[in-house]
mmCIF file as Biopython writes it, N, C-alpha, C and O atoms, coordinates in Angstrom:
data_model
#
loop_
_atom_site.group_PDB
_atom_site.id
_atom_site.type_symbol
_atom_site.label_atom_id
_atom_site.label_alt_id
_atom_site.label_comp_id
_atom_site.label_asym_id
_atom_site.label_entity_id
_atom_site.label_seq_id
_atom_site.pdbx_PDB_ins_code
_atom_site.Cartn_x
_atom_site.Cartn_y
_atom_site.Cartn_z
_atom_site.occupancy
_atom_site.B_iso_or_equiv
_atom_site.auth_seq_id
_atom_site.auth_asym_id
_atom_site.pdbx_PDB_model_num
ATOM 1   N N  . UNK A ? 1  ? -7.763  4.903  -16.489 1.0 0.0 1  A 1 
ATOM 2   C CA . UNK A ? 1  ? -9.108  5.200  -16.106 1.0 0.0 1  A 1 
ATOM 3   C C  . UNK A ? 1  ? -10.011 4.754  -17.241 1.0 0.0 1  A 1 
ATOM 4   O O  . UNK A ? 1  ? -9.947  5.094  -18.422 1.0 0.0 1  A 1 
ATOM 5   N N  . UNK A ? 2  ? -10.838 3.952  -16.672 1.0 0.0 2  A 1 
ATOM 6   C CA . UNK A ? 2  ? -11.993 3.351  -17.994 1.0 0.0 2  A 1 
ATOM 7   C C  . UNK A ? 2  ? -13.345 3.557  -17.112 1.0 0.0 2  A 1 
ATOM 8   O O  . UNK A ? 2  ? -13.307 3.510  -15.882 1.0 0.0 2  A 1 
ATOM 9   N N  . UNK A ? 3  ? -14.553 3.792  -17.849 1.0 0.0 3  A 1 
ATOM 10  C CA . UNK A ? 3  ? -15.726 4.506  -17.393 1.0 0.0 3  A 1 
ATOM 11  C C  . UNK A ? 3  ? -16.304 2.142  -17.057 1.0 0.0 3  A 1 
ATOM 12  O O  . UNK A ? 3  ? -16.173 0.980  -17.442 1.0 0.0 3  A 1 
ATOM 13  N N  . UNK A ? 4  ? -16.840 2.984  -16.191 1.0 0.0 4  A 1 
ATOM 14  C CA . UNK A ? 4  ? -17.670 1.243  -15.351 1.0 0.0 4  A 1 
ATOM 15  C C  . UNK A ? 4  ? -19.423 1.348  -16.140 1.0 0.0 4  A 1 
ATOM 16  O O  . UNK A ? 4  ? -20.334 1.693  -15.386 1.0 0.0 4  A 1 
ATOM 17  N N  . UNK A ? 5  ? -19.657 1.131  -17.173 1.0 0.0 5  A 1 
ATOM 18  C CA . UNK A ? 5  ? -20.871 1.232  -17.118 1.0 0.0 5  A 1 
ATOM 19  C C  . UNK A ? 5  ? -21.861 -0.129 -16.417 1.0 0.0 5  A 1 
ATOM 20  O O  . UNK A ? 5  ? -23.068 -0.278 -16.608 1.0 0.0 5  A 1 
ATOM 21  N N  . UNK A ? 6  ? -21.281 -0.708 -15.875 1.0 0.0 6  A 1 
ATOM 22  C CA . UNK A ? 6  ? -22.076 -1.919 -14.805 1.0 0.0 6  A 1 
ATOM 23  C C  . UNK A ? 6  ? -21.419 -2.237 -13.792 1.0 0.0 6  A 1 
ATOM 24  O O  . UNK A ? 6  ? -21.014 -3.391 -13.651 1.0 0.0 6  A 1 
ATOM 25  N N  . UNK A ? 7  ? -21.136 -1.071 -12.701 1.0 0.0 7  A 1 
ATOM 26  C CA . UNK A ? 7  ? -20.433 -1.309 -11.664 1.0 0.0 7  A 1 
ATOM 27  C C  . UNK A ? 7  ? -21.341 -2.548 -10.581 1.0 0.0 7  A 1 
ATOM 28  O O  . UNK A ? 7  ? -22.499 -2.316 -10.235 1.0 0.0 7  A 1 
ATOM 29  N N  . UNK A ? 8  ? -20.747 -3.582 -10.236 1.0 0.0 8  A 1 
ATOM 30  C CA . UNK A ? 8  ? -21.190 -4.622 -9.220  1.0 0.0 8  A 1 
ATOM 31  C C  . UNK A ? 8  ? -22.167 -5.191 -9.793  1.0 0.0 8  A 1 
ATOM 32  O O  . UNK A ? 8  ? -23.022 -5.840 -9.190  1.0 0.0 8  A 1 
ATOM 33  N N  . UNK A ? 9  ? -22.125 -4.936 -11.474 1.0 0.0 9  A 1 
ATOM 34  C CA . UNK A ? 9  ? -22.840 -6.282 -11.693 1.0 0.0 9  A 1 
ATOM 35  C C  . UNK A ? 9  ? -24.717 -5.632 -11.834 1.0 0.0 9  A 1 
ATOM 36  O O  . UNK A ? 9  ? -25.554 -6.424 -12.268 1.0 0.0 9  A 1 
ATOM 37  N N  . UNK A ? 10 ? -25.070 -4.459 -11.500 1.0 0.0 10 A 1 
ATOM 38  C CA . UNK A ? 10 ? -26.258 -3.876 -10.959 1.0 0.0 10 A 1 
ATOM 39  C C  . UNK A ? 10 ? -26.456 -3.128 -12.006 1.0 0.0 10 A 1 
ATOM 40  O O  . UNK A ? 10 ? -27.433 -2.474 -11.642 1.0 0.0 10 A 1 
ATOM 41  N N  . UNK A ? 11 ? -26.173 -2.741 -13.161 1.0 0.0 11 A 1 
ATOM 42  C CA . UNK A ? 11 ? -26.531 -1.778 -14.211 1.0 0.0 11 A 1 
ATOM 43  C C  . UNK A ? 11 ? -25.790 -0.251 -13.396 1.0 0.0 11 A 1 
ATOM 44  O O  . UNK A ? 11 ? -25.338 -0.111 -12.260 1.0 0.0 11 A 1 
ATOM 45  N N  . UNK A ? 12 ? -25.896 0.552  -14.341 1.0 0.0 12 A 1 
ATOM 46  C CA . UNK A ? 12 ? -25.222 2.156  -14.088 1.0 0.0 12 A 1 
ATOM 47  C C  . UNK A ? 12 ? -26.119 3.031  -15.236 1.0 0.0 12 A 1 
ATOM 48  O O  . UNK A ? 12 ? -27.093 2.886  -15.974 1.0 0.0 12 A 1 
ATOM 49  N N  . UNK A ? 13 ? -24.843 4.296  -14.766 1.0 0.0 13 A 1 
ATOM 50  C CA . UNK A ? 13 ? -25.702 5.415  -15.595 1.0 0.0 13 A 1 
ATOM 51  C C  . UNK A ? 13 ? -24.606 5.461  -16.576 1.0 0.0 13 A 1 
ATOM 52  O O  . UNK A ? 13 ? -23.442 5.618  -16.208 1.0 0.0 13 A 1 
ATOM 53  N N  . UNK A ? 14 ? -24.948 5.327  -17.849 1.0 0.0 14 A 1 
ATOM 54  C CA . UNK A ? 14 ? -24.935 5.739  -19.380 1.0 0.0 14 A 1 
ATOM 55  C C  . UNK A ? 14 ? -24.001 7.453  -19.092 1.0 0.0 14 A 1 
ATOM 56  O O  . UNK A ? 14 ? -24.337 8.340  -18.306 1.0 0.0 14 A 1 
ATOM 57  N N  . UNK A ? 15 ? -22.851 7.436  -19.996 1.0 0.0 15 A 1 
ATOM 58  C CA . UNK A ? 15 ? -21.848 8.506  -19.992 1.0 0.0 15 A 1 
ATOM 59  C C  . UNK A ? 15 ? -21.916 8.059  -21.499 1.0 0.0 15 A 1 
ATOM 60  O O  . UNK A ? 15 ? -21.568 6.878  -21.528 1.0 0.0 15 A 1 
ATOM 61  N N  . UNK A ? 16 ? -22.114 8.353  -22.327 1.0 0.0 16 A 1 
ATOM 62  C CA . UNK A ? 16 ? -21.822 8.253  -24.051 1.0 0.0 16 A 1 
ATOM 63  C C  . UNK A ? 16 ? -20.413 9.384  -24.529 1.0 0.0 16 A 1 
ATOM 64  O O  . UNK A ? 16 ? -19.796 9.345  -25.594 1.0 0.0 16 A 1 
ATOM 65  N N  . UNK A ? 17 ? -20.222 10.193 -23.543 1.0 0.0 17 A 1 
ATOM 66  C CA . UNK A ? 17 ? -18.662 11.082 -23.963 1.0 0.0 17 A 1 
ATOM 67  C C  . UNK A ? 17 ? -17.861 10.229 -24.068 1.0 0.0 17 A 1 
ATOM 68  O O  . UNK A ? 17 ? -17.988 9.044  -23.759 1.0 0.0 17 A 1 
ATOM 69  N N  . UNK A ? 18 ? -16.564 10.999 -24.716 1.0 0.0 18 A 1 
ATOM 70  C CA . UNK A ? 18 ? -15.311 10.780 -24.324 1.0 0.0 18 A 1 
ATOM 71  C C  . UNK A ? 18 ? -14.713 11.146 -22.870 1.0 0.0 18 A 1 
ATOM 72  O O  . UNK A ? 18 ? -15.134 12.197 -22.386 1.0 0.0 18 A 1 
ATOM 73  N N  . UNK A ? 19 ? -14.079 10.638 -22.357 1.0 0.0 19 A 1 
ATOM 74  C CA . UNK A ? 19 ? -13.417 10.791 -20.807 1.0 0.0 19 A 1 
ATOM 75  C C  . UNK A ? 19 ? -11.993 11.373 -21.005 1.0 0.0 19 A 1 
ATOM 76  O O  . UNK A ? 19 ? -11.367 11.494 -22.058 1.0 0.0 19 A 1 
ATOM 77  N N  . UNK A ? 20 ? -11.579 11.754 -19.556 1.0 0.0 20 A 1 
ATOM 78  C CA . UNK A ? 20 ? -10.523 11.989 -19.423 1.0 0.0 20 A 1 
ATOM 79  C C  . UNK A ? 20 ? -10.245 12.368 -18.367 1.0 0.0 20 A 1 
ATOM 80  O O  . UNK A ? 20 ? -11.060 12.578 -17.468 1.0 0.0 20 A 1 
ATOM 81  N N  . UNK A ? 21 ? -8.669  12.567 -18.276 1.0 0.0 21 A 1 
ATOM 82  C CA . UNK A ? 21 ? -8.159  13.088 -16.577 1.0 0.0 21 A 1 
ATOM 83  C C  . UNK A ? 21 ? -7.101  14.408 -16.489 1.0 0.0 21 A 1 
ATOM 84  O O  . UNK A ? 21 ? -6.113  14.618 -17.192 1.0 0.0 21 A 1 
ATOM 85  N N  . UNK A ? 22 ? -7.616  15.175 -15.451 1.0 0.0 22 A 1 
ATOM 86  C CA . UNK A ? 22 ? -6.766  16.473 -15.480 1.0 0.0 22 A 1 
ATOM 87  C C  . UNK A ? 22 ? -6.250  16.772 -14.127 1.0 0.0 22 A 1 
ATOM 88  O O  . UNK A ? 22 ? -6.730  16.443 -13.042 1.0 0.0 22 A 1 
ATOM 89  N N  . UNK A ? 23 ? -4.976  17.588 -14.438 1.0 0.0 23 A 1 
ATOM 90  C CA . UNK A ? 23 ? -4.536  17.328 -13.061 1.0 0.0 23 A 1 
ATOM 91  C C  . UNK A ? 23 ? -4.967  18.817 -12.463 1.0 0.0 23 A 1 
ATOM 92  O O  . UNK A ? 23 ? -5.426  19.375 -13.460 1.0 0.0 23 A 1 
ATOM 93  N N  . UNK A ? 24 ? -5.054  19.697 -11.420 1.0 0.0 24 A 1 
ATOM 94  C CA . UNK A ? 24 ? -6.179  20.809 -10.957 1.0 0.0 24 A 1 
ATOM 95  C C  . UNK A ? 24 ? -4.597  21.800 -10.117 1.0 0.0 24 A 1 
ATOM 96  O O  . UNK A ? 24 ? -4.617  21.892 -8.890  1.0 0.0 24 A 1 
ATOM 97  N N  . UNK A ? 25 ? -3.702  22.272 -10.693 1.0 0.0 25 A 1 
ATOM 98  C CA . UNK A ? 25 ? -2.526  23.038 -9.695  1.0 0.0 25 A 1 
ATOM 99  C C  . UNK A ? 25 ? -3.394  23.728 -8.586  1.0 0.0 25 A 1 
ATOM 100 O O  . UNK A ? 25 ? -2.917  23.812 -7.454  1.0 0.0 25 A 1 
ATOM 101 N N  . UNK A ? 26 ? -4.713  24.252 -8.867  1.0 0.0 26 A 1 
ATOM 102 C CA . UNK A ? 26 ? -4.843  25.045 -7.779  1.0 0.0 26 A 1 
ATOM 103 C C  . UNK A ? 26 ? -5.174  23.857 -6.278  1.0 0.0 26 A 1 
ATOM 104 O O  . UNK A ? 26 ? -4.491  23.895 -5.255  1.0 0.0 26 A 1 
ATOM 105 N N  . UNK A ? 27 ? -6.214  23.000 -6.471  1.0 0.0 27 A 1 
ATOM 106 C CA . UNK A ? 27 ? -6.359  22.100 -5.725  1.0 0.0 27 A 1 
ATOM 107 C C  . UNK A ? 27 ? -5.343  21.027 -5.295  1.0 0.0 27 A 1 
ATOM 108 O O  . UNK A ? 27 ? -5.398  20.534 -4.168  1.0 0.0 27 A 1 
ATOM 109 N N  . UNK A ? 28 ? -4.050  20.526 -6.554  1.0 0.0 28 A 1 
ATOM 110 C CA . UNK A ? 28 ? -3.356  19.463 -5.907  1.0 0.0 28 A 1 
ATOM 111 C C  . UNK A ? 28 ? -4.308  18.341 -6.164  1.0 0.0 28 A 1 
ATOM 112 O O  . UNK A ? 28 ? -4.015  17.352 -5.492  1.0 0.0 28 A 1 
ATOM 113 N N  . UNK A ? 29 ? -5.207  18.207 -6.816  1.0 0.0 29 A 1 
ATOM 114 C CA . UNK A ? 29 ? -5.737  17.103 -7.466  1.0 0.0 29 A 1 
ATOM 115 C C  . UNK A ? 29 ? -6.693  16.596 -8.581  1.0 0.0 29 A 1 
ATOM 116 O O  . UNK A ? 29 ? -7.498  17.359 -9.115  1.0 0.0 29 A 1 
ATOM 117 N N  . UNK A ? 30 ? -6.576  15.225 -8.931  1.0 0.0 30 A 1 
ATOM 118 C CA . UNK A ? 30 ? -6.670  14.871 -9.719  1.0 0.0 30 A 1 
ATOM 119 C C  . UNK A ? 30 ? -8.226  15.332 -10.377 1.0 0.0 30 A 1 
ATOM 120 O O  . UNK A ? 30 ? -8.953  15.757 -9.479  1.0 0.0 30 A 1 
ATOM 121 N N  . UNK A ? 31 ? -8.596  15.335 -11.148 1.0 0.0 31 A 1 
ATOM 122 C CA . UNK A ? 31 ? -10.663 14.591 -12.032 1.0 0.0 31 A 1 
ATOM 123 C C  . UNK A ? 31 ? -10.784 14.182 -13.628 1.0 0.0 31 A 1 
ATOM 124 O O  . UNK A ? 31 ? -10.192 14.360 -14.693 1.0 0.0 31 A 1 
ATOM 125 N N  . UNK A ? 32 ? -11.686 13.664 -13.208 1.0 0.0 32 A 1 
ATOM 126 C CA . UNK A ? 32 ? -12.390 12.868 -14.148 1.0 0.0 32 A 1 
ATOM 127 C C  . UNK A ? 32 ? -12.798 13.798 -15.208 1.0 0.0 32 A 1 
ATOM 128 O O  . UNK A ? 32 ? -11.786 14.461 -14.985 1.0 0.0 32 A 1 
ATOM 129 N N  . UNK A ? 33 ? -13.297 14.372 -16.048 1.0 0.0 33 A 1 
ATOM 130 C CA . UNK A ? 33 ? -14.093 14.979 -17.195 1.0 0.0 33 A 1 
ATOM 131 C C  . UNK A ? 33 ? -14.704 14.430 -18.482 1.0 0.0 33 A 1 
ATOM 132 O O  . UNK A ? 33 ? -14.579 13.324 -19.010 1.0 0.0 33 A 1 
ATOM 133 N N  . UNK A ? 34 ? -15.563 15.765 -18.923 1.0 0.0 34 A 1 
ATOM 134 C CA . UNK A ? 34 ? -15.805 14.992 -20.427 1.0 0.0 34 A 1 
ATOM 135 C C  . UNK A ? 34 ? -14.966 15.704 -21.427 1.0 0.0 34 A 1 
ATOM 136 O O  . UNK A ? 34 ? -14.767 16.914 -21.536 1.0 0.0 34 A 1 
ATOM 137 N N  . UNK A ? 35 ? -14.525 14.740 -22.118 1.0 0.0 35 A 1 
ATOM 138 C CA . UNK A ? 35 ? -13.657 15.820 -23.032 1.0 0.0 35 A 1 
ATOM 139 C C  . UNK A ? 35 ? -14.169 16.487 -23.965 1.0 0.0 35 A 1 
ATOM 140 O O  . UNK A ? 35 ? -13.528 17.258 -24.680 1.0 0.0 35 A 1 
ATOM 141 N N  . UNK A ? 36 ? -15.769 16.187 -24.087 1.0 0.0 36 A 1 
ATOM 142 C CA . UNK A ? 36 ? -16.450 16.994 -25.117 1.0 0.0 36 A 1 
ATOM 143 C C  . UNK A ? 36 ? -17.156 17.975 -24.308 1.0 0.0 36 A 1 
ATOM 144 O O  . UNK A ? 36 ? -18.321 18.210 -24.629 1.0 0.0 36 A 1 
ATOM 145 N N  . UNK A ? 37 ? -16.604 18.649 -23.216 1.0 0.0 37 A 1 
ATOM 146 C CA . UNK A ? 37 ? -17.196 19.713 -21.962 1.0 0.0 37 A 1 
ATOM 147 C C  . UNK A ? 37 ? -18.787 19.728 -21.881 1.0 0.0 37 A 1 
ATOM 148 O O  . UNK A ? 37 ? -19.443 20.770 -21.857 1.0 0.0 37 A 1 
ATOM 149 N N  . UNK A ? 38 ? -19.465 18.123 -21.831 1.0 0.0 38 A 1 
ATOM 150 C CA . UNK A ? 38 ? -20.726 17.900 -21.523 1.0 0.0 38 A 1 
ATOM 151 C C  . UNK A ? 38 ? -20.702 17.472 -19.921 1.0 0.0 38 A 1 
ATOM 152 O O  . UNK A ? 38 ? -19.824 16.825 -19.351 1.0 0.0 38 A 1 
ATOM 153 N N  . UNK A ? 39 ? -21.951 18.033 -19.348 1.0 0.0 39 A 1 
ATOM 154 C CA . UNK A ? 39 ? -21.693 17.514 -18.109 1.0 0.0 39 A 1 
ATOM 155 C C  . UNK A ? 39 ? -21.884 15.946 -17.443 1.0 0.0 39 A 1 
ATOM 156 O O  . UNK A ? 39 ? -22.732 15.093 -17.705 1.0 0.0 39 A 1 
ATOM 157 N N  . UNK A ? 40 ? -20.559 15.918 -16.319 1.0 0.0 40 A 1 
ATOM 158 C CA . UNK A ? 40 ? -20.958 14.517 -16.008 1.0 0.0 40 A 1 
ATOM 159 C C  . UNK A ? 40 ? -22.252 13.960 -15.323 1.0 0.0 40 A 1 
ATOM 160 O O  . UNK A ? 40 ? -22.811 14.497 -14.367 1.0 0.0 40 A 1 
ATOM 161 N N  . UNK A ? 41 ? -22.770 12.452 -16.140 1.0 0.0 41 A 1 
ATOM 162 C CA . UNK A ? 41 ? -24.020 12.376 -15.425 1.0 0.0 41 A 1 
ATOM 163 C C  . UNK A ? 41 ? -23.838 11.862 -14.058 1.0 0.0 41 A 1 
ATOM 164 O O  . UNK A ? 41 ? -22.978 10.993 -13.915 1.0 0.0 41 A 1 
ATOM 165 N N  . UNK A ? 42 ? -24.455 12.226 -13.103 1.0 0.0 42 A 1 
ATOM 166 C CA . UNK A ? 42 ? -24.753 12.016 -11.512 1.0 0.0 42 A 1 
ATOM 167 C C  . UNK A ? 42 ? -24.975 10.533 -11.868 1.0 0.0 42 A 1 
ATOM 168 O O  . UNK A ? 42 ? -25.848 10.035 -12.580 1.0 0.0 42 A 1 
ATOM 169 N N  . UNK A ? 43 ? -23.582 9.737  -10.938 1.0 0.0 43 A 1 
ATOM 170 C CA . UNK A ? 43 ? -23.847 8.227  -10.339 1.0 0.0 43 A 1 
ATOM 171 C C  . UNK A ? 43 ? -22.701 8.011  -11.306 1.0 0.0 43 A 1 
ATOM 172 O O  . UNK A ? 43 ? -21.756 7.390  -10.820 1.0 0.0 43 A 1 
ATOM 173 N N  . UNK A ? 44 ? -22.564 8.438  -12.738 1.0 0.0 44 A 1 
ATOM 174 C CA . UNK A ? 44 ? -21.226 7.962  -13.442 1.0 0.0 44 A 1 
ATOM 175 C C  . UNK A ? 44 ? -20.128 7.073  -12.725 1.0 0.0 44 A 1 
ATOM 176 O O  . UNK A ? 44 ? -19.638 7.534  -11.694 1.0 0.0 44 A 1 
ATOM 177 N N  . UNK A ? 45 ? -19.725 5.914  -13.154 1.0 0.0 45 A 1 
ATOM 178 C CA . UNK A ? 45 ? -18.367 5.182  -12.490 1.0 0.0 45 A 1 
ATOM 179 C C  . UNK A ? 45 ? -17.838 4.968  -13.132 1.0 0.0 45 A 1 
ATOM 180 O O  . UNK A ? 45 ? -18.078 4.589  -14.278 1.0 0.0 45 A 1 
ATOM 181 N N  . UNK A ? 46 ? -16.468 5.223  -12.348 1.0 0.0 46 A 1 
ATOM 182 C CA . UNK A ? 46 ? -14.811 4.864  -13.133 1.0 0.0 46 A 1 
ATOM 183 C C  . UNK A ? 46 ? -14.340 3.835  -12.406 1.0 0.0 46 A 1 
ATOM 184 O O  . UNK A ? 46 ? -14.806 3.334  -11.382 1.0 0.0 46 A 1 
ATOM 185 N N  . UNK A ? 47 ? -13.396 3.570  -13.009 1.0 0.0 47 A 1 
ATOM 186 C CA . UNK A ? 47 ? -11.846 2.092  -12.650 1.0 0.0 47 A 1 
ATOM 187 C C  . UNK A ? 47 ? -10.986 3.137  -13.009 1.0 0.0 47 A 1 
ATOM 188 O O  . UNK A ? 47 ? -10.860 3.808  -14.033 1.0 0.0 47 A 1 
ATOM 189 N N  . UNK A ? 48 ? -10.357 3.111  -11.795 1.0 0.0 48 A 1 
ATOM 190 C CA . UNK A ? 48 ? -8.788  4.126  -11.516 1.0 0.0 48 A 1 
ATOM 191 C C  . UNK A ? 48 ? -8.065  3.419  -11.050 1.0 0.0 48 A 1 
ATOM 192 O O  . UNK A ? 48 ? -8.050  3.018  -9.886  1.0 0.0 48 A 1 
ATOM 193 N N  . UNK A ? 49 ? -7.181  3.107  -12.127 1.0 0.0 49 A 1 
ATOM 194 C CA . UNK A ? 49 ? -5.472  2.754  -11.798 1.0 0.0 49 A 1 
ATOM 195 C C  . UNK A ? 49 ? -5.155  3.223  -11.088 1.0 0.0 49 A 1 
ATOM 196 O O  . UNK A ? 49 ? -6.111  3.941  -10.795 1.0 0.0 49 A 1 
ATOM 197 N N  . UNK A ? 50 ? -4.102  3.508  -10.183 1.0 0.0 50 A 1 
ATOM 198 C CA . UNK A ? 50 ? -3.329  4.632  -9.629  1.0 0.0 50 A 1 
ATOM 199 C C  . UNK A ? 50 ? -1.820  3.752  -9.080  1.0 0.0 50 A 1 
ATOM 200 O O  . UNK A ? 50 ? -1.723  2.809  -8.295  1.0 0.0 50 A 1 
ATOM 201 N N  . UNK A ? 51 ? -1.107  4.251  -9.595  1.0 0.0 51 A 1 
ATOM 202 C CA . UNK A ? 51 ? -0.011  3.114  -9.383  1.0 0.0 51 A 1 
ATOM 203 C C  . UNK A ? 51 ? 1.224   4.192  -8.505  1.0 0.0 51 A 1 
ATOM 204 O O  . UNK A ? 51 ? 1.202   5.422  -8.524  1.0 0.0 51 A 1 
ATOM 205 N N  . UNK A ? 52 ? 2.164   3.388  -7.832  1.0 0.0 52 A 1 
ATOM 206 C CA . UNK A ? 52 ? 3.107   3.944  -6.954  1.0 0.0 52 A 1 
ATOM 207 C C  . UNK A ? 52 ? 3.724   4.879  -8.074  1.0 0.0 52 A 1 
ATOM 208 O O  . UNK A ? 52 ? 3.772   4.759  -9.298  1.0 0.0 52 A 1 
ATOM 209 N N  . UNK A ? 53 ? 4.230   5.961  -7.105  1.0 0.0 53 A 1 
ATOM 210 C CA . UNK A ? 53 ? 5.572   7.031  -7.746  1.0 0.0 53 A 1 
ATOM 211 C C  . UNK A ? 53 ? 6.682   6.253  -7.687  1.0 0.0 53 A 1 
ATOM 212 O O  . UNK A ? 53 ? 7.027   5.577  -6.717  1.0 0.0 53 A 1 
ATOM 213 N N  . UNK A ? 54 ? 7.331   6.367  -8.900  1.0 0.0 54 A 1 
ATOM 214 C CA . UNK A ? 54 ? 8.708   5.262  -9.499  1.0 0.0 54 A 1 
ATOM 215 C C  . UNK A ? 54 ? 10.000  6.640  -8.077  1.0 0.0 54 A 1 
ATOM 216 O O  . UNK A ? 54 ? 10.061  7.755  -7.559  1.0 0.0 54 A 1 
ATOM 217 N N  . UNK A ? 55 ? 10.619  5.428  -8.201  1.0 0.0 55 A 1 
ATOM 218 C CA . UNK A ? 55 ? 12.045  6.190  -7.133  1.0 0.0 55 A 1 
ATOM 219 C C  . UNK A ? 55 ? 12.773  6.804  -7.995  1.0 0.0 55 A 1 
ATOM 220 O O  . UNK A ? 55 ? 12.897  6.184  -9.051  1.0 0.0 55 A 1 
ATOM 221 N N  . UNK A ? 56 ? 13.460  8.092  -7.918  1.0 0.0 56 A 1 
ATOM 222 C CA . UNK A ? 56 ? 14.152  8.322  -9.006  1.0 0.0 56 A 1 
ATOM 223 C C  . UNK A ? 56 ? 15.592  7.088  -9.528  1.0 0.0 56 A 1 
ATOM 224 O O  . UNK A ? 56 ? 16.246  7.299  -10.550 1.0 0.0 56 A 1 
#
């Protein structure tokens, strides 16, 4: 996960944190955060990998 600060080429909104990803047991899924517990700014974009589960 890497923050998009110029998604499509069109400019974006400015996130100056550190990022990160947590996984949520109660929900069963994934988010985004700041790791300095500032809030995220509205419109923020990411690039999410997400790659297949390996077979055991």
């Amino acid at each position: 996960m890497t923050q998009n600060w110029n998604p499509g080429g069109a400019g974006g909104t400015y996130n100056d944190a550190p990022v990160g990803v947590r996984y949520d047991l109660q929900t069963g899924r994934w988010g985004i955060l700041n790791e300095d517990q500032s809030t995220m700014p509205l419109g923020a974009d990411f690039n999410v990998l997400v790659l297949p589960k390996s077979a055991p």
